[in-house]
Backbone of each chain as ProteinMPNN parsed JSONL, in Angstrom:
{"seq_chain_A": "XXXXXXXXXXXXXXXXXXXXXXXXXXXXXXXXXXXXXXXXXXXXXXXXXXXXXXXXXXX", "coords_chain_A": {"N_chain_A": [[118.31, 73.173, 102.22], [119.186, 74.785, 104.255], [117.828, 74.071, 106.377], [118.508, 71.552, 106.498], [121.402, 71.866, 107.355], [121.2, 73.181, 109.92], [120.012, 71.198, 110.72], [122.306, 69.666, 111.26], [123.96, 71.236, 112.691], [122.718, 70.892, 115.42], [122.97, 68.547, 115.798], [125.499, 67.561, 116.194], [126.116, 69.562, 117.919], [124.736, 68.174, 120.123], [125.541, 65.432, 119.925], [127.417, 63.374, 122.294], [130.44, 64.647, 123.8], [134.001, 63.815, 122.436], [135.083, 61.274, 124.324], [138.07, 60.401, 124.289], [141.292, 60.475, 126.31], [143.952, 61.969, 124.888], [147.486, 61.471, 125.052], [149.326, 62.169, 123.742], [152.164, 64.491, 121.831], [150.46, 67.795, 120.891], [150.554, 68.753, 118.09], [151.902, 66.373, 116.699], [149.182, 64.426, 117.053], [147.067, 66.532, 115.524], [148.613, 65.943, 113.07], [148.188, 63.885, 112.598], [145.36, 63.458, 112.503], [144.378, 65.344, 109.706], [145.593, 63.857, 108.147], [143.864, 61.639, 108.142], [141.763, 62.584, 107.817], [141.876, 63.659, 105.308], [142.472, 61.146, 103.921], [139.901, 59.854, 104.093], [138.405, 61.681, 102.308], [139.821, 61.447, 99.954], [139.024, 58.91, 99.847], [136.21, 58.562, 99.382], [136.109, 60.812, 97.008], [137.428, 59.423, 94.988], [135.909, 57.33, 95.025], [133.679, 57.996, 93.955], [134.325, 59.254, 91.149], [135.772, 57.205, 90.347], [133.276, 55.446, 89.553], [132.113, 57.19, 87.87], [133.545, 57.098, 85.563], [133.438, 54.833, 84.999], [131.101, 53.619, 84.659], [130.481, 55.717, 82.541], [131.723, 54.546, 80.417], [130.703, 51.732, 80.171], [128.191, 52.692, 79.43]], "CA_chain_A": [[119.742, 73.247, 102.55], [119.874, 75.574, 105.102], [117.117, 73.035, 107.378], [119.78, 70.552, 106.677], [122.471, 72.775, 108.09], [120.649, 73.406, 111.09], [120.028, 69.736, 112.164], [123.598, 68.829, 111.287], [124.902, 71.514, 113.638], [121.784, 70.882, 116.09], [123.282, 67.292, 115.475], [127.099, 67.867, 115.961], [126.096, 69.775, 119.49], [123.945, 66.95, 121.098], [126.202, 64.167, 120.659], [128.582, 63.388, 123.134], [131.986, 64.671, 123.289], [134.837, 62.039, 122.498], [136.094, 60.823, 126.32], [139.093, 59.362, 124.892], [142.238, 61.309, 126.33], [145.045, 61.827, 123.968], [148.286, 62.101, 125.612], [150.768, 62.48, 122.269], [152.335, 66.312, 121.037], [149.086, 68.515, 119.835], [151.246, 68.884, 116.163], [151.905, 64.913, 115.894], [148.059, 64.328, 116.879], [146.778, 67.001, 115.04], [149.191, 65.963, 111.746], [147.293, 61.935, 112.149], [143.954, 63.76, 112.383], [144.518, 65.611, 108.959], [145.824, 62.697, 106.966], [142.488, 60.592, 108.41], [140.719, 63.622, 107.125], [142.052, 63.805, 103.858], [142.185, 59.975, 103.483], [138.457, 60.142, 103.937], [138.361, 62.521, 101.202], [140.47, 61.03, 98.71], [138.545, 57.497, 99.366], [134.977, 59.208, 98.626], [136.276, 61.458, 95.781], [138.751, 58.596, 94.445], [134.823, 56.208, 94.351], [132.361, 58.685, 92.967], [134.847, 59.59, 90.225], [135.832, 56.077, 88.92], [132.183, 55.142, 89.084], [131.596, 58.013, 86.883], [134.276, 57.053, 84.66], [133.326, 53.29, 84.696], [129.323, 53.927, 84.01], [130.549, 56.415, 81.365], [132.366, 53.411, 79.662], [130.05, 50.802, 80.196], [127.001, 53.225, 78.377]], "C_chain_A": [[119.959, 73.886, 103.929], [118.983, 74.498, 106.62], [118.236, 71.716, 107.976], [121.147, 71.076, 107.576], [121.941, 72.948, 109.724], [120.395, 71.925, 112.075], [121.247, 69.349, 111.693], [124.25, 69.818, 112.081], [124.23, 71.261, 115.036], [122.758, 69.057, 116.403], [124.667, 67.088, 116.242], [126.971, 68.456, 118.239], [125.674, 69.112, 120.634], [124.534, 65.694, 121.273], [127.508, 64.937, 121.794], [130.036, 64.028, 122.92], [133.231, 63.808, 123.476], [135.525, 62.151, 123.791], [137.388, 60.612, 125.524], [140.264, 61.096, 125.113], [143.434, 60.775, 125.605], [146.499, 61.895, 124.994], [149.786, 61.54, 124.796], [151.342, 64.006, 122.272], [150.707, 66.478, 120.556], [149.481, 68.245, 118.521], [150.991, 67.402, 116.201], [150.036, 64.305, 115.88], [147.015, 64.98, 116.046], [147.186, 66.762, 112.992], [147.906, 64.423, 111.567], [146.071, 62.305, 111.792], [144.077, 64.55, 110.557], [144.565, 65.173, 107.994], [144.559, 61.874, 106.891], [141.69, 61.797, 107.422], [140.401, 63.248, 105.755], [141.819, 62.323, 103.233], [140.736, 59.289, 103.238], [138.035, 60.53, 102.761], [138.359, 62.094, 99.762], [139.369, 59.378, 98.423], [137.021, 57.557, 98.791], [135.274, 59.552, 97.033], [136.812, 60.226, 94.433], [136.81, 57.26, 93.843], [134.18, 56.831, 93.529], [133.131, 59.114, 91.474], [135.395, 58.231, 89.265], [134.461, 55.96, 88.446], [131.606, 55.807, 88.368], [131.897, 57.819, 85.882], [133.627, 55.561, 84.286], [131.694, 52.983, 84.34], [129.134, 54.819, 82.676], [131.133, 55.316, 80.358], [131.757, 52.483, 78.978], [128.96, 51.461, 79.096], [127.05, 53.077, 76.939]], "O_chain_A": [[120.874, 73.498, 104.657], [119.567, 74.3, 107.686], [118.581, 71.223, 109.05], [121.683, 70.378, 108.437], [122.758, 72.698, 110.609], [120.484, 71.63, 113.266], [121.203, 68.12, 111.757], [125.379, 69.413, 112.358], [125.017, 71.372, 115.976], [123.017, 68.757, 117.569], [124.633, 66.145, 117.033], [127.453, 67.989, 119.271], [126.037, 69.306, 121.794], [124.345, 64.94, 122.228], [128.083, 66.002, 122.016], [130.659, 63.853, 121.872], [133.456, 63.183, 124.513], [136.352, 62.985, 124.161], [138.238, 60.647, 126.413], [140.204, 62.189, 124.55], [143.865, 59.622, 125.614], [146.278, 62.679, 125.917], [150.775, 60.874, 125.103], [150.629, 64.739, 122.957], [149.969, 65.634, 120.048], [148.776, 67.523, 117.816], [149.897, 67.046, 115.763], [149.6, 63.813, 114.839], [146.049, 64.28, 115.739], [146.528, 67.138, 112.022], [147.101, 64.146, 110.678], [145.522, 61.696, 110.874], [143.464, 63.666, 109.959], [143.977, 65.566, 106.987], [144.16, 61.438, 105.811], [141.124, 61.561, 106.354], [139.4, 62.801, 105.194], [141.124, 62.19, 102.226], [140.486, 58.413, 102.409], [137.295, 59.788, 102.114], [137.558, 62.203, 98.834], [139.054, 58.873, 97.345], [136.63, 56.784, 97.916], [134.88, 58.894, 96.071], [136.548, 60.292, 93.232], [136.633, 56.663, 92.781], [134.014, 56.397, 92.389], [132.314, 59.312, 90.575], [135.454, 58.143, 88.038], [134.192, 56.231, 87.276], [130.518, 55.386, 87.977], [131.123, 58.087, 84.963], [133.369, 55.341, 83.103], [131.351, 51.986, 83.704], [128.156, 54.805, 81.929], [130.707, 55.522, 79.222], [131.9, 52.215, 77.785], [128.816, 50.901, 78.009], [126.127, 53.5, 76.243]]}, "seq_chain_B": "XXXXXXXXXXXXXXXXXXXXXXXXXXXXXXXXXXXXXXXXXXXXXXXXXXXXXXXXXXXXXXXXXXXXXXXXXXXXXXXXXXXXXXXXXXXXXXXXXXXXXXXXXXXXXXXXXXXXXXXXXXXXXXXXXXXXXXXXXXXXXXXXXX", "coords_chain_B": {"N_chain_B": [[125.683, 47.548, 86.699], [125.974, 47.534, 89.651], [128.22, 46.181, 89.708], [130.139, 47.675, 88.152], [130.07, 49.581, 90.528], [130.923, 48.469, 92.651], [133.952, 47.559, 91.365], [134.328, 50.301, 91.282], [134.905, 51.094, 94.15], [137.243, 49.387, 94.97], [139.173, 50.27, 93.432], [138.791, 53.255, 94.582], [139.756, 51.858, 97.176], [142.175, 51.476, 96.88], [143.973, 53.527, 96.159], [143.351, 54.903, 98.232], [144.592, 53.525, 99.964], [147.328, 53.814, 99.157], [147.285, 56.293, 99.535], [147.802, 56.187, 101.967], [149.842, 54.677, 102.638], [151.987, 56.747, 101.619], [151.747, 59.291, 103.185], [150.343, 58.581, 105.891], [151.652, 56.484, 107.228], [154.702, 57.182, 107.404], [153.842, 58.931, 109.719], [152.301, 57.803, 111.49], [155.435, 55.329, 112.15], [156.673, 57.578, 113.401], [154.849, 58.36, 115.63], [155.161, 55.921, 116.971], [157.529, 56.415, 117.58], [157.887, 58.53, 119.663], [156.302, 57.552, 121.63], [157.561, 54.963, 122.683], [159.803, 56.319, 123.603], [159.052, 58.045, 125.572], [158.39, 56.026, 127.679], [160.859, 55.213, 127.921], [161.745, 57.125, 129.277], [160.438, 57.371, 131.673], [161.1, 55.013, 132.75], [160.156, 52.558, 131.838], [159.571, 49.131, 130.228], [159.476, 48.676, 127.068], [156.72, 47.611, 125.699], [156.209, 44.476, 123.381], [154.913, 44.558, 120.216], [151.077, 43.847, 119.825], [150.589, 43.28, 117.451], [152.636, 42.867, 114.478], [154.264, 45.507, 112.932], [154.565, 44.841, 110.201], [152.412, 43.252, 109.811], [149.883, 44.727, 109.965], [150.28, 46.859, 108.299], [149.623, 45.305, 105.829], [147.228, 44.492, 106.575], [146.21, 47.323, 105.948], [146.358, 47.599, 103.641], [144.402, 45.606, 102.635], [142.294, 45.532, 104.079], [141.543, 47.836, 103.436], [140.595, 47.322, 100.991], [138.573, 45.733, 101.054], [137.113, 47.445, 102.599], [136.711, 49.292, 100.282], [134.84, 47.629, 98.37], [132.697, 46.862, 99.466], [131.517, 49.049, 100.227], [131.493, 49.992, 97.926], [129.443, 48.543, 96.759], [126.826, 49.227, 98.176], [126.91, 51.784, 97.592], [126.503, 51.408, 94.82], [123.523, 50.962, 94.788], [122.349, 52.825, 96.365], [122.682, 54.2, 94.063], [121.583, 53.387, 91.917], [118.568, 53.465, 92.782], [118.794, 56.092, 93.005], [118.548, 56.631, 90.068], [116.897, 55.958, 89.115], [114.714, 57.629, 89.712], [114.867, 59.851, 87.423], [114.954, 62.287, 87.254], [116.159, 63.685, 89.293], [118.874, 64.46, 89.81], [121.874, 66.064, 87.767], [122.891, 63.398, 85.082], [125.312, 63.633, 84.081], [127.04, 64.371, 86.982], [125.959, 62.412, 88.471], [126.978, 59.844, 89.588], [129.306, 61.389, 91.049], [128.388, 62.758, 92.799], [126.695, 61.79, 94.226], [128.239, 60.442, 95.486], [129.747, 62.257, 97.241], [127.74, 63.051, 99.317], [127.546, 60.667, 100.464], [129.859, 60.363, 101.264], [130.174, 62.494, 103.357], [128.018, 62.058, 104.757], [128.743, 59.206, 106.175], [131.445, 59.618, 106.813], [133.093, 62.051, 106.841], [131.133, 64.151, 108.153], [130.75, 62.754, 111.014], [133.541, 62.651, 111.256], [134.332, 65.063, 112.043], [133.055, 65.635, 114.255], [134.323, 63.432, 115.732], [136.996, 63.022, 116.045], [140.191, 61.143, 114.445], [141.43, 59.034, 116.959], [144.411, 57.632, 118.101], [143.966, 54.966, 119.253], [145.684, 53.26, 120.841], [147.588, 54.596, 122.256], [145.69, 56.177, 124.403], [144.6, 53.482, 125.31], [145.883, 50.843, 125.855], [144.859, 48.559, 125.762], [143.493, 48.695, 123.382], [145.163, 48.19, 121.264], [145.431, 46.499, 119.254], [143.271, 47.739, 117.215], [144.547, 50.241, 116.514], [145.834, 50.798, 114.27], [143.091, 50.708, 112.028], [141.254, 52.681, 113.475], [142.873, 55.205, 113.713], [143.296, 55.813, 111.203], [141.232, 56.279, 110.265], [139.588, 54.683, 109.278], [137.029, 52.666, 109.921], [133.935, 52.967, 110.931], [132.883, 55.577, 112.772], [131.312, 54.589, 115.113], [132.403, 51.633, 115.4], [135.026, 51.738, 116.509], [135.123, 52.714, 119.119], [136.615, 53.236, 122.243], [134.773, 51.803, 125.358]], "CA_chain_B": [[126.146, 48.768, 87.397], [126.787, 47.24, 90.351], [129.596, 45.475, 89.009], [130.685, 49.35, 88.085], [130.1, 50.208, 91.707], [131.628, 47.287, 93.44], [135.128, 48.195, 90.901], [135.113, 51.995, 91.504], [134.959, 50.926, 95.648], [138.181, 48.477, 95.246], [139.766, 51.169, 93.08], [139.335, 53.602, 95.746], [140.408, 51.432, 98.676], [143.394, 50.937, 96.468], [144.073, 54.75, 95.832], [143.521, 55.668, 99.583], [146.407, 52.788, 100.525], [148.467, 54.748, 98.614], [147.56, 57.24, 100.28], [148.179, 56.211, 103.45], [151.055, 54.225, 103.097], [153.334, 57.368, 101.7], [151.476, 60.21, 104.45], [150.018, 58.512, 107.514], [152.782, 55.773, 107.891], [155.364, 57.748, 108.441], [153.401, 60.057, 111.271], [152.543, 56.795, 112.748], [156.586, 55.369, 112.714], [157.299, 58.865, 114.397], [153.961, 58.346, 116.927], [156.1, 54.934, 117.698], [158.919, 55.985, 118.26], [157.343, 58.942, 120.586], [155.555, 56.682, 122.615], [159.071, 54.597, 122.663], [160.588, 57.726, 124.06], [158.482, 58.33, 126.797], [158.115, 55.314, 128.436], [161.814, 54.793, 128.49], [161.852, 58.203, 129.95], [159.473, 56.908, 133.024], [161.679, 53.714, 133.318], [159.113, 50.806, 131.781], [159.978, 48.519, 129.648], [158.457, 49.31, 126.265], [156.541, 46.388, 125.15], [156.084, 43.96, 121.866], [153.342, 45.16, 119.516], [150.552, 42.383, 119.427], [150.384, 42.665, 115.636], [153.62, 43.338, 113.895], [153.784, 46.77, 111.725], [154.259, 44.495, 109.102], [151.15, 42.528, 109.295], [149.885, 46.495, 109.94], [150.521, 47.289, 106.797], [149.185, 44.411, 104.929], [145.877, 45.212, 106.549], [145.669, 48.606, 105.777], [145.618, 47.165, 102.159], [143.373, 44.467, 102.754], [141.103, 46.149, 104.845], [140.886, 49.657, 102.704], [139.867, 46.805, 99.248], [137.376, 45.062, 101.583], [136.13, 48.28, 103.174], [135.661, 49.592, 99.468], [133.805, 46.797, 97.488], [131.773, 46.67, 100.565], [130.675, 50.516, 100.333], [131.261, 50.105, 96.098], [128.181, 48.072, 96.874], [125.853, 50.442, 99.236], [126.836, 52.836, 96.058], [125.913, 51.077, 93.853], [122.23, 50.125, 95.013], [121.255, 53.948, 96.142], [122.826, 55.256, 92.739], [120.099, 52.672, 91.01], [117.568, 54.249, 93.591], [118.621, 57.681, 92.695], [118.627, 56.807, 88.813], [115.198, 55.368, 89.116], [114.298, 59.043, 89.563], [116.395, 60.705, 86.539], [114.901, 64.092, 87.387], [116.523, 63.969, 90.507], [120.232, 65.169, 89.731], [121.962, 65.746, 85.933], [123.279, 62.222, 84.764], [127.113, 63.44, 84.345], [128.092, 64.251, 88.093], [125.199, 61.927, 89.576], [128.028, 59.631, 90.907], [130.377, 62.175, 91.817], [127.217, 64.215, 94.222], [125.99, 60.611, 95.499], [129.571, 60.177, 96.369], [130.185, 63.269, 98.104], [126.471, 62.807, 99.554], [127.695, 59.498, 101.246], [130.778, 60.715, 102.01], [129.934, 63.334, 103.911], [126.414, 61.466, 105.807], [128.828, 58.552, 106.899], [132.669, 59.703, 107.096], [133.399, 63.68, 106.977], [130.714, 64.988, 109.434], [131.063, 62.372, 112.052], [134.754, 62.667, 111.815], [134.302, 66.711, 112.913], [132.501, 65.713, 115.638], [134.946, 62.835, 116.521], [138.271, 62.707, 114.991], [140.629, 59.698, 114.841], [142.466, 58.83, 117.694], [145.21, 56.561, 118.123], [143.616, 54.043, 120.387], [146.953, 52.927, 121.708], [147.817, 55.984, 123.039], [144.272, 56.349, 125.391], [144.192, 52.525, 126.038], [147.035, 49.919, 125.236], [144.182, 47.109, 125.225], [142.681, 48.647, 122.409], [146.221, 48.392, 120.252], [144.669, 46.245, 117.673], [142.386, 48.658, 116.648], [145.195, 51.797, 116.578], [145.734, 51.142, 112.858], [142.588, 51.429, 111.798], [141.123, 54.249, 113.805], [144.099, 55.943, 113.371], [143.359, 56.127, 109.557], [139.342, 56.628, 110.181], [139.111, 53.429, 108.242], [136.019, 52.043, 110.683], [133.308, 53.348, 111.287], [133.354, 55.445, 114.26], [130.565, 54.022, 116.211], [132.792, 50.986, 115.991], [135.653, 51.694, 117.51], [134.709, 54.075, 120.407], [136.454, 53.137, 123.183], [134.013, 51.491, 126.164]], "C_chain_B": [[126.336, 48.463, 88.514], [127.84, 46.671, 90.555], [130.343, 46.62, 88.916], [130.928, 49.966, 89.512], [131.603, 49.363, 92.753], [133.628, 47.437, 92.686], [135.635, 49.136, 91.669], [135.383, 51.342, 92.937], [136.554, 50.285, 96.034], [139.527, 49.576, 94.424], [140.215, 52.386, 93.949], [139.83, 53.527, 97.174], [141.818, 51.143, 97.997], [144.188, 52.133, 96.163], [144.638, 55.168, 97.587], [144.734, 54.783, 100.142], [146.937, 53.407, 99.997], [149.063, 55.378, 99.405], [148.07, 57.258, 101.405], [149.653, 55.867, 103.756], [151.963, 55.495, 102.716], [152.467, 58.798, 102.741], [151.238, 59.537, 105.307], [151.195, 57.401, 107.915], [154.126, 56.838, 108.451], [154.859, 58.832, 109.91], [153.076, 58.81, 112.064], [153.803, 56.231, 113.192], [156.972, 56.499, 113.887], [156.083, 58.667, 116.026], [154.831, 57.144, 117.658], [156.786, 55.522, 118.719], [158.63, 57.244, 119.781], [157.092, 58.466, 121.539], [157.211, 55.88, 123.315], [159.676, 55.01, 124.019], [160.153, 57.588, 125.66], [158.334, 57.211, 127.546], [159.405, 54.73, 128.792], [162.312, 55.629, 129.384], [161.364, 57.836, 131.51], [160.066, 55.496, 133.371], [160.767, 52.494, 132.729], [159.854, 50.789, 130.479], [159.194, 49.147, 128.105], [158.241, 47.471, 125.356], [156.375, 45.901, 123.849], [154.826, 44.468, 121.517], [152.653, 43.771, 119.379], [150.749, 42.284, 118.086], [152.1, 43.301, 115.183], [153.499, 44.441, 112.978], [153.643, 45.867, 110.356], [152.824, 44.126, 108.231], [150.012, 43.791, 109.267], [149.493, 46.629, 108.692], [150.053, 46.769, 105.763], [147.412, 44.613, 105.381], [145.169, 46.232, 106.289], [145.679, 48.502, 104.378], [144.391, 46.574, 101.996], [142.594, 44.989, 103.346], [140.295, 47.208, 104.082], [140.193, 48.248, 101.296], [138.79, 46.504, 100.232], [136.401, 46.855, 102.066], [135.458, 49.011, 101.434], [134.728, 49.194, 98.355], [133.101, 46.803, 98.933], [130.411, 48.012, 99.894], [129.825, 50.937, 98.565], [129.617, 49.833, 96.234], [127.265, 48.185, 96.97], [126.004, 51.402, 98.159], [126.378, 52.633, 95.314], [124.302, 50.813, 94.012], [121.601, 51.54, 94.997], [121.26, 54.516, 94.686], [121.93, 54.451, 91.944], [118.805, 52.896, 91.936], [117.55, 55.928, 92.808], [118.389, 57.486, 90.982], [117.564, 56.473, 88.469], [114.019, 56.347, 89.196], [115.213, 60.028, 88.77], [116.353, 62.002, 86.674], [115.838, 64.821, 88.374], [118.054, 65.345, 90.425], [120.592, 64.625, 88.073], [122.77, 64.592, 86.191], [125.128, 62.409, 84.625], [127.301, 63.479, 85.414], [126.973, 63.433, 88.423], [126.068, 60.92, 90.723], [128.748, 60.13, 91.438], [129.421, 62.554, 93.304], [127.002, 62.855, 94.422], [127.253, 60.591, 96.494], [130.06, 60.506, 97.664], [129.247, 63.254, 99.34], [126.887, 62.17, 100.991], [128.924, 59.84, 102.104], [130.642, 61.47, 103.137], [129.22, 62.951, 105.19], [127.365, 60.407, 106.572], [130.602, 58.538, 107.527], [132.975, 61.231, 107.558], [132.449, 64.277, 108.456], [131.154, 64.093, 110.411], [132.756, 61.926, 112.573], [135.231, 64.364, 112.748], [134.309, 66.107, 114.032], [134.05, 64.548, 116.85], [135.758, 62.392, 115.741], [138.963, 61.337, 115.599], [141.957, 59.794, 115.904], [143.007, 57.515, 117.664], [144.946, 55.506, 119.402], [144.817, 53.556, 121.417], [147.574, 53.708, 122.879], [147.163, 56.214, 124.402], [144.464, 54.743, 126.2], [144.795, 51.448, 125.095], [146.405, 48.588, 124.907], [143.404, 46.77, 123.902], [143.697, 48.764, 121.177], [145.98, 47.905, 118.808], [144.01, 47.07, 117.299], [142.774, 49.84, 115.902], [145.076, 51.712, 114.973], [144.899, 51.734, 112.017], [141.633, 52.763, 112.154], [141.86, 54.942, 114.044], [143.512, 56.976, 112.04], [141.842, 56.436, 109.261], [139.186, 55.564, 109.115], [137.407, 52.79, 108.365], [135.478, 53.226, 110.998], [132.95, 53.942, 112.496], [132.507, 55.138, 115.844], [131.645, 52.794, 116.601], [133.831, 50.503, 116.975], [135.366, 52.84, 118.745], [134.871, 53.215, 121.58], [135.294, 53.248, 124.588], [134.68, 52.603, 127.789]], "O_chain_B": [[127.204, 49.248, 88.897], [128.389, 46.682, 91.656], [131.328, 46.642, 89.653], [131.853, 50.758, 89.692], [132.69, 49.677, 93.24], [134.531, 47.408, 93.523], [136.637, 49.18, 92.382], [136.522, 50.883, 92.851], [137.081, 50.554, 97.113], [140.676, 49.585, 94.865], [141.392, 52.684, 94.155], [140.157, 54.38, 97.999], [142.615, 50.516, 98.695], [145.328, 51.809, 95.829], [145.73, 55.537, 98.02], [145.708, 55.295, 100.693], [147.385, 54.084, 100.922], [150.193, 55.432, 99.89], [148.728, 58.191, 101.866], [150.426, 56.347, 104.585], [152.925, 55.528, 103.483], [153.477, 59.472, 102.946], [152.179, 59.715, 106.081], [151.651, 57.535, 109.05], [154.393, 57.143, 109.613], [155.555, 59.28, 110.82], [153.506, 58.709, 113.213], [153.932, 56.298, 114.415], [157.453, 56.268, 114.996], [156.458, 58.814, 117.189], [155.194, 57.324, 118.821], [156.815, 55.412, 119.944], [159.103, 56.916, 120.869], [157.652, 58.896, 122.548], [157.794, 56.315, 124.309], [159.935, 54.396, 125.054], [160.785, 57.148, 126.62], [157.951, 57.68, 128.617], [159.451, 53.902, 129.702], [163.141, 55.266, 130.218], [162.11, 58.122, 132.446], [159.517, 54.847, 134.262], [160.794, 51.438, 133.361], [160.443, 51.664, 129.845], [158.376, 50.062, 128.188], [158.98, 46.656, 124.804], [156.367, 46.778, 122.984], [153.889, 44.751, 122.264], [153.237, 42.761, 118.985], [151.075, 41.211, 117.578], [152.537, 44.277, 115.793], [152.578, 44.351, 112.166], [152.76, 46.108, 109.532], [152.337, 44.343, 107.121], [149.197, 43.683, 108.351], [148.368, 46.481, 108.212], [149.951, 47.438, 104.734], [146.533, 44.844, 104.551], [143.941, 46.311, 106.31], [144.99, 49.333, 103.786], [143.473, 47.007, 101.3], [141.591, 44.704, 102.691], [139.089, 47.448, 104.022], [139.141, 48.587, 100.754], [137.889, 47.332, 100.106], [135.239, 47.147, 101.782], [134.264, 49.23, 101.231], [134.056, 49.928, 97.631], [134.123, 46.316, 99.416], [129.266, 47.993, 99.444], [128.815, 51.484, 98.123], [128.737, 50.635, 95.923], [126.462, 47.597, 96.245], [124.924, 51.881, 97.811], [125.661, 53.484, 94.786], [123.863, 50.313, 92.976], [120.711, 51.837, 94.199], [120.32, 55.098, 94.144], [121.424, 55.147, 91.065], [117.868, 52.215, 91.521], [116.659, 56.607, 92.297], [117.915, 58.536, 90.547], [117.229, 56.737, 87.314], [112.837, 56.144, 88.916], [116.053, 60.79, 89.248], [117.247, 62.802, 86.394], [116.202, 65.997, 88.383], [118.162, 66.514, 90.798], [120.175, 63.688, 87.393], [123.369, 64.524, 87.265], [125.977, 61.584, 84.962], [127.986, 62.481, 85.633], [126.672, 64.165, 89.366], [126.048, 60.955, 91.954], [129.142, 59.591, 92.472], [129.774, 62.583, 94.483], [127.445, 62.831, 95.57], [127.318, 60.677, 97.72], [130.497, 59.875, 98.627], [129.799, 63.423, 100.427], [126.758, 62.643, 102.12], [129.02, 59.666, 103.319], [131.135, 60.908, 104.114], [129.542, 63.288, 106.329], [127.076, 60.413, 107.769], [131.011, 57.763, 108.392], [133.073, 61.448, 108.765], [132.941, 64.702, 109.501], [132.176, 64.548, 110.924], [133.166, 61.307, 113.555], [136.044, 64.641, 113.63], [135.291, 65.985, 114.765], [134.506, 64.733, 117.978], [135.533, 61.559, 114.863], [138.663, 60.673, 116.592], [143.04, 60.362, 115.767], [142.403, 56.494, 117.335], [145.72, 55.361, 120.349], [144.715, 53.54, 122.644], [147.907, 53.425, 124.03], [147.84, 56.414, 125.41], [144.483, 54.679, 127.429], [144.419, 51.181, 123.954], [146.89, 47.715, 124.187], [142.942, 45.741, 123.411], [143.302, 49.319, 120.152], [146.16, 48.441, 117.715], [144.693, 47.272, 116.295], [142.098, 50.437, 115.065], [144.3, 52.475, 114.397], [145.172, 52.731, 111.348], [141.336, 53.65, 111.354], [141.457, 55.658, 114.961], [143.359, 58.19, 111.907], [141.392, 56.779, 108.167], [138.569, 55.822, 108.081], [136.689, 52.509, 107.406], [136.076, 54.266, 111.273], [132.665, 53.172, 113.414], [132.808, 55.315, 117.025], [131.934, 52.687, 117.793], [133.83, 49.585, 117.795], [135.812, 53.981, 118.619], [133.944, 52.56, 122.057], [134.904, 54.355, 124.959], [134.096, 52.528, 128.87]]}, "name": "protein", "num_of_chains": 2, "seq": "XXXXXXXXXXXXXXXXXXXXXXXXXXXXXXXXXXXXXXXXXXXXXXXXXXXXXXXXXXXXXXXXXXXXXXXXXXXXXXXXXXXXXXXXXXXXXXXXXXXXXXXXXXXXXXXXXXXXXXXXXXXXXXXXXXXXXXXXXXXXXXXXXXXXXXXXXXXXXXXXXXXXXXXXXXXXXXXXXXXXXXXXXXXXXXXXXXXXXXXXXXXXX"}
């Protein structure tokens, strides 16, 4: 775990940093980045949890 | 069980529209009308959208089912990899922790590093695209502005 931790911040510092320039409000760019976040989130959590439910069914 | 996988995937591209359509639509209307704003502020015209919000909107359905029977898919194949070793992880959360696993290896960290911008915003040629890297739908090698 902690090896893993180390090349994912080793990882995180070596790529590039994103060129593109924003030029919106910080808040309204910062609110889109949040929802992407979470929508991320929800679309992971939202698969591994039917497929738990739908393999628990099927058994 | 890939039949199980390929479901849950269309289930959660059908969950996350939800999601999107009642939070990130309206912050994108308001990014509109922003943008709007300012360019009537600077005197230009403010131009037609190539795609209509409507048709917008119908992709961010259609796109989130396709993007998750796609992934349902890629789920389904390691979680019969990982189950092929039962020692590996206990059998109740094994899809939840692959989930999170995947989530994490191909959406969450490389959104740290590079969150979603509104392509439109940076570069008006890349407007098709704003929707979904907006919503971190794509993968973000693929849209990364050239």
């Amino acid at each position: 775990m902690i090896l893993y931790a180390v090349y994912a911040v080793a990882l995180y510092l070596a790529m590039p940093a994103n060129p593109d320039p924003v030029r919106m409000p910080g808040d309204l760019v910062w609110t889109f980045r949040a929802i992407s976040l979470a929508g991320l989130v929800v679309f992971w959590l939202a698969l591994g949890t039917s497929f738990q439910w739908l393999a628990r069914a099927r058994a | 069980m890939l039949g199980a996988a390929v479901l849950a995937g269309l289930i959660a591209g059908a969950i996350t529209s939800a999601f999107h359509f009642v939070l990130a639509e309206p912050v994108i209307e308001r990014a509109i009308e922003q943008e709007k704003e300012t360019k009537m502020a600077q005197g230009a015209n403010s131009e037609a959208p190539i795609v209509s919000r409507t048709v917008q909107r119908r992709g961010l359905v259609i796109g989130l089912l396709i993007y998750g029977a796609c992934w349902g898919g890629l789920f389904g194949v390691l979680y019969l990899v990982i189950e092929s070793r039962r020692q590996l992880w206990d059998p109740r959360i094994r899809g939840w922790l692959l989930a999170v696993v995947i989530g994490w290896a191909v959406a969450w960290f490389p959104f740290l590093k590079y969150p979603a911008t509104w392509a439109s915003l940076c570069c008006p040629r890349l407007a098709l695209q704003s929707r979904s890297s907006f919503t971190g739908e794509v993968p973000w090698e693929v849209h990364a502005p050239s």
